[in-house]
N, C-alpha and C positions, 0 to 999 in steps of 0.2 A: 504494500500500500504506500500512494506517494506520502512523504512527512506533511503535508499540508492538504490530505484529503479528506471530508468532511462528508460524502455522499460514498456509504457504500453501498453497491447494488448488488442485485441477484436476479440473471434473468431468466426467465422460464417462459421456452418457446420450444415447441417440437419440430423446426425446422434450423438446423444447424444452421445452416447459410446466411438467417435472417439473423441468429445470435449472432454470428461472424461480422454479420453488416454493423450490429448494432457495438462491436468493439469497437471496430474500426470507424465509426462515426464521432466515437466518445472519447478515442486516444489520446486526443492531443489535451482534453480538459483535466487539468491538476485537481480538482477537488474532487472527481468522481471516479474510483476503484472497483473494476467489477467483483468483487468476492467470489463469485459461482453459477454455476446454472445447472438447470433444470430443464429434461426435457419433457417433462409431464407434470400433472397436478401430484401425481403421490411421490415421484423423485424431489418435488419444492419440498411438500413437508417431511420427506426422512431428511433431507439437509437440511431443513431449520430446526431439527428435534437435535441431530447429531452435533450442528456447532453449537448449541450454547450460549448462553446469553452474552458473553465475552465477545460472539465474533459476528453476531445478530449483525444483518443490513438493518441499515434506517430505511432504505424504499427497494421497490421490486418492481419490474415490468413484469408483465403475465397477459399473456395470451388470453385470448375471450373463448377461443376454440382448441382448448386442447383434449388430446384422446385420455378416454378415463373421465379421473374426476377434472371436472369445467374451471375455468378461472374463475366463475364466480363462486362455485364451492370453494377453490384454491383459495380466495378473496376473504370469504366469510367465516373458513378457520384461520386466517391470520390476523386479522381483526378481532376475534373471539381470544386467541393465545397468547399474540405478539401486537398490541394493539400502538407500541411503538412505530412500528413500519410503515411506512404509504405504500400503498397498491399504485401503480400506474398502468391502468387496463387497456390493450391494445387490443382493436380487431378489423378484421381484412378493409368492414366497411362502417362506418356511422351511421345512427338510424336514431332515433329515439324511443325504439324498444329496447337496443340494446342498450342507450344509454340509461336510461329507467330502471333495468338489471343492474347495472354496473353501480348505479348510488345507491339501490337497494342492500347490492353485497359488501356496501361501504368501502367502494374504490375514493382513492384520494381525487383523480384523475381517468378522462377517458377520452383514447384517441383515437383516430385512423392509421394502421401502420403508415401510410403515408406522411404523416408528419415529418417536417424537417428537422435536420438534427439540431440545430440549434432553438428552435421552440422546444424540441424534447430534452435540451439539456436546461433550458430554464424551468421546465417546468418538473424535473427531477429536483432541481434548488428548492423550489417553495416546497414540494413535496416533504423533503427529508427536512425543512425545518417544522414541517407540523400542519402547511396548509392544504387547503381542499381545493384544487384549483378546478375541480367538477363542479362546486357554484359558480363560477363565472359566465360556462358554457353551459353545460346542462340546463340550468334551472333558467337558462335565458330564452328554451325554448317554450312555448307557452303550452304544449301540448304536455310536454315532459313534467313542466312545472304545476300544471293543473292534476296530474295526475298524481304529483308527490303529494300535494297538501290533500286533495280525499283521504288517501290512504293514511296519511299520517293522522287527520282527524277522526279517521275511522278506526284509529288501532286500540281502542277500551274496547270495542266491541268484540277483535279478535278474539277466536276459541281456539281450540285445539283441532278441531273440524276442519278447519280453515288451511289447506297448505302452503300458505304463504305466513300464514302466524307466528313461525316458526323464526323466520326472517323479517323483523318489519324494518319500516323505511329508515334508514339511518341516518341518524343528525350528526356531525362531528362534535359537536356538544355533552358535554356528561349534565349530572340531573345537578348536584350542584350550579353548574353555569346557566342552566336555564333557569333555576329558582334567582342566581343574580339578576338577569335579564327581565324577567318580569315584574324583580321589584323598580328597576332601575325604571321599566313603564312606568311603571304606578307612580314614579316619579321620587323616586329613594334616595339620597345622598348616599354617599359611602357609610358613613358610619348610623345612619339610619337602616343599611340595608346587614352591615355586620352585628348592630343591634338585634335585629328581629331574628336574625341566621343565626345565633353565638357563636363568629366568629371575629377574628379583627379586624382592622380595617386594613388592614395589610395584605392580609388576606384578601379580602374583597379586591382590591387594587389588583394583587394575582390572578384572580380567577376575569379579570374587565380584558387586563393585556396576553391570559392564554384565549378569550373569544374572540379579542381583535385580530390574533396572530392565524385565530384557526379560519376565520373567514376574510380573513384579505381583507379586512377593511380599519377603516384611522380613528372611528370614533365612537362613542359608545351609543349616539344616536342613530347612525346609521347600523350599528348592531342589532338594535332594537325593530327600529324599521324592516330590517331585513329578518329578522326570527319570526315577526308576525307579519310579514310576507306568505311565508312559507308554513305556518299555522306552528312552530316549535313551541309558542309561549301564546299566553290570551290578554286583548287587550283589558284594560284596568276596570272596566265595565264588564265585561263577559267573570274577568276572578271576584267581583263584586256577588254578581248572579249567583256564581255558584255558591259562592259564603252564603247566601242569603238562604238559597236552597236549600244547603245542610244544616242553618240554625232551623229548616220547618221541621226537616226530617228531625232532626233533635228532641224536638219539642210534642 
């Protein structure tokens, strides 16, 4: 690994020639090391079970179509084990079914093999510091994006029935971050918001710049904006409703 390399990857594609391509596109960048590869779903995971947390990539290209188990299975147990890693999902063509698949299995990223290596080196950078560069595109398409917030608003309803329940729509958000977010609607100060949380406000400060860093964006309003976009948080009227609700049911 170079001394000064920061991105190390793992790729997993069942065609050698395309892994071949993708060295030789990446060689000459100092920050990014490929650690290994993968030519199937079950060769990724015995190499990330056998290295160890020591030698763990921070991101991974994966194939959308690989024989065996799929890159989005490949996707949805690395996110479930190794929830460090960005996924960066490739497949032959772009659609917005697959893309819809690909944020469901909680890819960081999703491209067209076609992409240029230098988009693909940038967007292995944001990747491996943490961000989701699949809101930028994905959810900018109104088809893909209509169809994330249904199901996300429909996921209380999810049973076990259900085979998609199993899997539901992935936020890069943890529940902490989202309990921040929706006090910060409701219009919270920091330490109004680590009051009501019991935590500090140091804390809260932490958890405001790991939501800015994981959705690309600079400030805590268009954070906001953007969660209740895409239905992750309710606005201050709707958490009113439902407090109101549960003091009936209470009572």
């Amino acid at each position: 690994m170079a001394p000064n390399a920061t991105i190390r990857l793992l790729i997993v594609d069942d065609h050698p020639l395309f892994r071949q391509g993708v060295r030789w596109a990446l060689s000459s960048e100092d920050d990014i090391t490929i650690i290994g590869e993968a030519a199937s779903g079950e060769a990724a995971i015995a190499w990330l079970e056998a290295a160890g947390p020591s030698q763990e990539p921070n991101a991974m290209l994966v194939d959308l179509n690989l024989p065996g188990i799929s890159g989005l299975d490949v996707t949805r147990h690395v996110r479930r084990q190794y929830p460090g890693i960005g996924v960066v999902m490739l497949s032959m063509h772009e659609g917005d079914e697959q893309a819809f698949n690909a944020l469901r299995a909680g890819a960081a990223a999703y491209r067209s093999k076609d992409v240029k290596p230098q988009s693909l080196v940038e967007i292995l950078r944001r990747v491996a510091r943490g961000e989701y560069v699949i809101n930028d595109v994905v959810l900018e398409e109104p088809r893909v994006a209509s169809r994330v917030l249904t199901q996300f608003r429909n996921l209380p309803q999810a049973t076990s029935t259900n085979p998609e329940a199993e899997f539901p729509i992935f936020t890069p958000l943890s529940d902490r971050e989202i309990e921040v977010l929706e006090r910060i609607a409701s219009g919270g100060s920091n330490k109004d918001i680590a009051d009501s949380l019991g935590i500090s406000t140091q804390t809260v400060k932490n958890h405001i710049s790991s939501i800015l860093r994981k959705l690309s964006l600079n400030d805590r309003t268009q954070a906001v904006l953007f969660a209740l976009r895409r239905g992750w948080i309710e606005t201050p009227a709707e958490i009113r409703q439902g407090e109101n609700r549960q003091l009936d049911h209470d009572e």
